[in-house]
C-alpha positions, 0 to 999 in steps of 0.5 A, spaced: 246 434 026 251 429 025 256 429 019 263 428 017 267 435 016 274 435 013 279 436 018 286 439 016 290 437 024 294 431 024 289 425 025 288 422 031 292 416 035 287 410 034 286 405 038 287 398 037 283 395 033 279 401 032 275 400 026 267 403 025 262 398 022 255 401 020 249 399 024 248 392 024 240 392 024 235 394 017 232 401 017 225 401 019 219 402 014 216 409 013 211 409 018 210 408 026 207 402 028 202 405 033 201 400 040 198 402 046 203 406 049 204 411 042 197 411 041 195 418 043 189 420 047 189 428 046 191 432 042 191 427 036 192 433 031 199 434 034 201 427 033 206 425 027 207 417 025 212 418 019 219 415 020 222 422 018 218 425 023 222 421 028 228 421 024 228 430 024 226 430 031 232 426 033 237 429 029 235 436 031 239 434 037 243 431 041 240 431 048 236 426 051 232 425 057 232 416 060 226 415 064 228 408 068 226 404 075 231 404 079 231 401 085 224 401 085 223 408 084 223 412 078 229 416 076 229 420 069 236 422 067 238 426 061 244 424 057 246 425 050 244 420 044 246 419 037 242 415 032 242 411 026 238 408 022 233 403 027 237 405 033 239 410 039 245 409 042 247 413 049 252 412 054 255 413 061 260 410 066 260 403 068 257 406 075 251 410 073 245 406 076 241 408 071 244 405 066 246 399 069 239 398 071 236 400 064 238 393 061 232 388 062 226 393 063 222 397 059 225 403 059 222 411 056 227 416 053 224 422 050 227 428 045 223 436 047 225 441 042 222 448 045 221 453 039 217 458 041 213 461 047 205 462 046 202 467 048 194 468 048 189 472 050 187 468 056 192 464 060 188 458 059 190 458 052 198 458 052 201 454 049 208 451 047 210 450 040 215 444 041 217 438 037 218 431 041 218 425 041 217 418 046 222 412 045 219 405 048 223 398 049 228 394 053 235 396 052 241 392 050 248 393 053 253 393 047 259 389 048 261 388 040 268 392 039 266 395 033 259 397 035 261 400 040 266 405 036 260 405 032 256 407 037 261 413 040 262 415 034 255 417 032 253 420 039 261 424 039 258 426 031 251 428 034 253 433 039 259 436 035 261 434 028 267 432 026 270 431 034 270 424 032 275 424 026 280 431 031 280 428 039 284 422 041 280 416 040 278 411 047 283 406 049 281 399 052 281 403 059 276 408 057 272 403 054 272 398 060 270 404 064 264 406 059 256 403 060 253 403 052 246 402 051 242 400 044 235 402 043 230 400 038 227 405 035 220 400 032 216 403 038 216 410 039 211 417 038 212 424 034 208 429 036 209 437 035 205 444 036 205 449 031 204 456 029 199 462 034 195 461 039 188 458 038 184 464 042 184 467 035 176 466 033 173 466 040 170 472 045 178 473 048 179 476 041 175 483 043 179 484 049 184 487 045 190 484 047 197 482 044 198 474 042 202 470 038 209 467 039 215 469 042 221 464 038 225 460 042 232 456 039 237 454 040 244 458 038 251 455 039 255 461 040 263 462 038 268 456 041 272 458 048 279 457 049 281 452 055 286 457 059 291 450 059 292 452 050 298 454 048 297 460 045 299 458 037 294 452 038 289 453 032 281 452 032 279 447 028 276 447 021 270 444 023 268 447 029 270 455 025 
């Protein structure tokens, strides 16, 4: 999803020393190393080791779900990511116990796409068409200044392009008060469903009853105004 969009309102007030650097690691090669935690025991079919499997699967969203131990007890919170060539970033305040407890211990982050509801003839047979993916490994604080703006940029990039370049960007305060966490993507898992149900040749078919797939997406539906706007605030061309 992420990308840069020409922005015609004035730019932005930076702050100091605001400047962006890529990522400072090498893109990984093009298949996934499978280890014991990847390695799928069911449904082998559905699973994927092309990076670009991985790569398609992240871009298509910008919502993640962090699986962490916190306090002995597992906590799975949802946040959003953005990813470069070798690594998914994702943040929160300085105060989320989920993120300051991440760094040290194996965490699991997981991206679910849902696009379609099946529907067989026997409800043993129903299914979900879905695209997923599981990321294993220990995640690092951030506390280099310009991946830090590298990281924020390409998570603000992944929800709304363009947003980075158009709003203000964080002051040293803002900064101080946010937890940014780097994930290698080297261990991580692809796995996908598509297509009808799989009840198509079996007994269920005489039954005479309807089956397929009811699509599922999702839309973003057209920009809502803050009630605070002046009333000759114009919308901004990447968001039109």
């Amino acid at each position: 999803m992420a990308g840069r969009h020409t922005v015609t309102a004035p730019p932005p007030a930076h702050s100091e020393g605001d400047t962006l650097s890529t990522s400072p690691h090498q893109p990984l090669g093009t298949e996934l190393p499978v280890t014991d935690r990847t390695r799928l025991r069911r449904m082998k079919e559905k699973g994927r080791t092309a990076r670009a499997d991985l790569d398609a699967v992240l871009a298509a969203g910008f919502v993640c779900h962090l699986g962490v131990v916190v306090d002995g007890a597992p906590v799975v919170v949802p946040t959003v990511y953005g990813a470069a060539a070798d690594t998914l970033y994702f943040h929160g305040s300085v105060a989320a116990r989920s993120l300051t407890s991440a760094p040290g211990q194996t965490v699991c982050v997981t991206v679910t796409h849902i696009d379609g509801v099946v529907l067989a003839r026997s409800l043993f047979e129903h299914s979900i068409n879905y695209r997923s993916a599981m990321i294993y490994g220990v995640p690092r604080p951030v506390t280099d200044p310009e991946e830090t703006l590298t990281g924020l940029r390409l998570i603000t990039e992944q929800a709304q392009p363009g947003q980075w370049d158009y709003a203000r960007r964080p002051s040293r305060k803002e900064l101080a008060a946010t937890t940014l966490l780097a994930l290698s993507l080297e261990e991580a898992s692809v796995k996908l469903r598509t297509g009808p149900p799989d009840d198509g040749d079996s007994p269920d078919a005489a039954l005479g009853l309807w089956a397929g797939v009811v699509p599922v997406r999702l839309v973003r539906g057209a920009p809502v105004p803050d009630p605070a706007l002046a009333p000759d605030t114009p919308l901004p061309h990447h968001l039109r």
